[in-house]
N, C-alpha and C positions, 0 to 999 in steps of 0.2 A: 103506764110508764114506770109509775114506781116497782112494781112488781121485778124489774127488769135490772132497775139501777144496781142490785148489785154486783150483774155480770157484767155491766158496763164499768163498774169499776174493780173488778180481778181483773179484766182484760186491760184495764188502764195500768196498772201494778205492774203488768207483766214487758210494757214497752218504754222506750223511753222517746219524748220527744226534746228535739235541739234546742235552744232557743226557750226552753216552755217547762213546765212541770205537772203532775197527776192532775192537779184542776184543769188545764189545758186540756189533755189527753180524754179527761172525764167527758166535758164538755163535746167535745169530738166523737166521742162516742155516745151521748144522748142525742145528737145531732143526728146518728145515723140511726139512733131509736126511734127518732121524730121521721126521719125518710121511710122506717121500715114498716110503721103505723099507716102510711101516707100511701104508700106504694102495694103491701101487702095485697096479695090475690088469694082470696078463699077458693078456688077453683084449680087452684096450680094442687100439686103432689104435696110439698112441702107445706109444714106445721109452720105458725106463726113463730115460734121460739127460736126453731131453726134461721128463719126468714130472719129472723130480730139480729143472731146471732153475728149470722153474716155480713148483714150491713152495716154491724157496729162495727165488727174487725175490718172492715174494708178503709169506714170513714177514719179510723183511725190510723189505719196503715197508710191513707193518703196522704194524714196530715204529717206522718212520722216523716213520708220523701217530700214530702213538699218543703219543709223545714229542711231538709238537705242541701236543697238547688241552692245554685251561687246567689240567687235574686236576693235570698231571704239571709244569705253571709254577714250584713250589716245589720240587723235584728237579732242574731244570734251571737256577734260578738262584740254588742256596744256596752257601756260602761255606765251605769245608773249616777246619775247625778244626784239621786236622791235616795239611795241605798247607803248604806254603810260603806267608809270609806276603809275599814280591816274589822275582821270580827270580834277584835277587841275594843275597840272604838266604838261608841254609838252616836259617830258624828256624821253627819252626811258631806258625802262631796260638793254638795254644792255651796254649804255653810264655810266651805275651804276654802271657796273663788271670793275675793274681796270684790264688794260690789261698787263698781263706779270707778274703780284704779286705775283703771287704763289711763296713760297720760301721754300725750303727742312726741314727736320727735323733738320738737319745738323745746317743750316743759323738758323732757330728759335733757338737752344739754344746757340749755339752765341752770336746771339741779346739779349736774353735774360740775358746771362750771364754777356756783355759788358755795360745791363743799370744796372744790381746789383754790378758793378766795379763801376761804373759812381756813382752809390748812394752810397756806402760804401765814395771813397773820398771826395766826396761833406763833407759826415757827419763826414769826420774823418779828414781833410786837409783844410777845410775854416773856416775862423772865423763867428763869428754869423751875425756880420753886413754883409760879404762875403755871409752869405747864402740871407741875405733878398736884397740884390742887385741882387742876381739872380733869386730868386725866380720873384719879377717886371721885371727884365729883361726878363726873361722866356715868360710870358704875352705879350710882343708887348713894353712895354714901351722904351722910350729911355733916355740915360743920363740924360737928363735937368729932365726930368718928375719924373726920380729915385732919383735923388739929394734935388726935392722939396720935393715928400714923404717921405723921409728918414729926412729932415731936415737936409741934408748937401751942401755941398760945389759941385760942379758940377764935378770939378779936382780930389776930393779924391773918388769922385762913380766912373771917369774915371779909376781911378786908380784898384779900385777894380775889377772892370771889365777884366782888364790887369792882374791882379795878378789870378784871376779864371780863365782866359782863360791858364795861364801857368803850372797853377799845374791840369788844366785840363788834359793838353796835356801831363804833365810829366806824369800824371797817366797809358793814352792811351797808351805812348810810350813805357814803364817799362813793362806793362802788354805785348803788342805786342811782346817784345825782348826775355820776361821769355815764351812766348809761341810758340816764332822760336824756342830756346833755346834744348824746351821737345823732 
C-alpha cells in the first residue's frame, strides 16, 4: 500500500472534490487501493500497478459526482459553526451565538414595555440638568468627568446622580406594585 500512496496522491492533486479537500480526495483513493489489493486477479492480462491505477481513479472520480448530486447540496454549502467566523478573526461562530438569550414573546414585551416606563420618567420626573447628567453617565463617564462637562461642582452631579437613581427606582417600584396589583 505504501508503495502506491504516492500515485494516490498526484492523482488526488489533480481533481478537485466539493464539499471536501486533498485529504478527502486521498482518502478515496486509498480506498480504491484497498479494493484494488482485494479484487486483483493474477490471472487476468493486466499488471497490478495498472489494476491499482484504475481503481483509484475510478473511486475517486465517484466520489468527485457523488459530491455533485443535489442530496449532498447541504453538505457542500453549510456554514461551520465552529470554523472561523472571517479569516481575519480567529473567533468562531459559534462563540458569536449568546448562549441561553433566547427570550419568550412574553419577556420581549416586558422589556420592552419596562424601557418605554424607564423613558416616559426619565422625560416626565428629571430636571433638564437630571437628564444631561445621565445622558454622560450613561456613556462610561464618571462624576468628576460629568461635573467638569457640565461646568459644575463635583457634590451637586453627586447629588444628581442620587436623586435619578431614586425616582428611578420609585418609578420601577410603583409600576411593579400596580402590576402585582392587576
Amino acid at each position: 500500500m505504501e508503495k502506491y500512496k504516492g500515485m494516490v496522491k498526484a492523482k488526488a492533486r489533480s481533481m478537485f472534490l466539493l464539499g471536501g479537500d486533498s485529504d478527502d480526495l486521498i482518502q478515496e483513493g486509498m480506498i480504491g487501493l484497498f479494493k484494488a489489493v482485494r479484487d486483483y486477479d493474477s490471472g487476468r492480462d493486466a499488471s497490478f500497478s495498472t489494476f491499482a491505477e484504475l481503481c483509484v481513479s475510478r473511486q475517486m472520480y465517484t466520489a468527485v459526482q457523488a459530491s455533485t448530486r443535489k442530496k449532498h447540496m447541504p453538505l457542500n454549502t453549510y456554514i461551520s459553526l465552529y470554523g472561523a467566523e472571517g479569516e481575519a478573526e480567529e473567533t468562531e461562530l459559534l462563540n458569536a451565538i449568546p448562549a441561553g438569550s433566547e427570550k419568550s414573546p412574553e419577556e420581549l414585551i416586558i422589556d420592552r414595555e419596562n424601557v418605554e416606563l424607564l423613558e416616559q420618567t426619565i422625560e416626565k420626573e428629571l430636571s433638564a440638568f437630571e437628564k444631561q447628567v445621565l445622558d454622560l453617565y450613561v456613556t462610561g463617564m464618571r462624576t468628576p468627568q460629568i461635573a467638569r462637562v457640565l461646568g459644575r461642582d463635583a457634590k451637586s452631579t453627586d447629588n444628581a446622580l442620587s436623586r435619578i437613581r431614586s425616582k428611578l427606582r420609585k418609578a420601577i417600584g410603583d409600576e411593579g406594585r400596580e402590576r402585582k396589583g392587576n
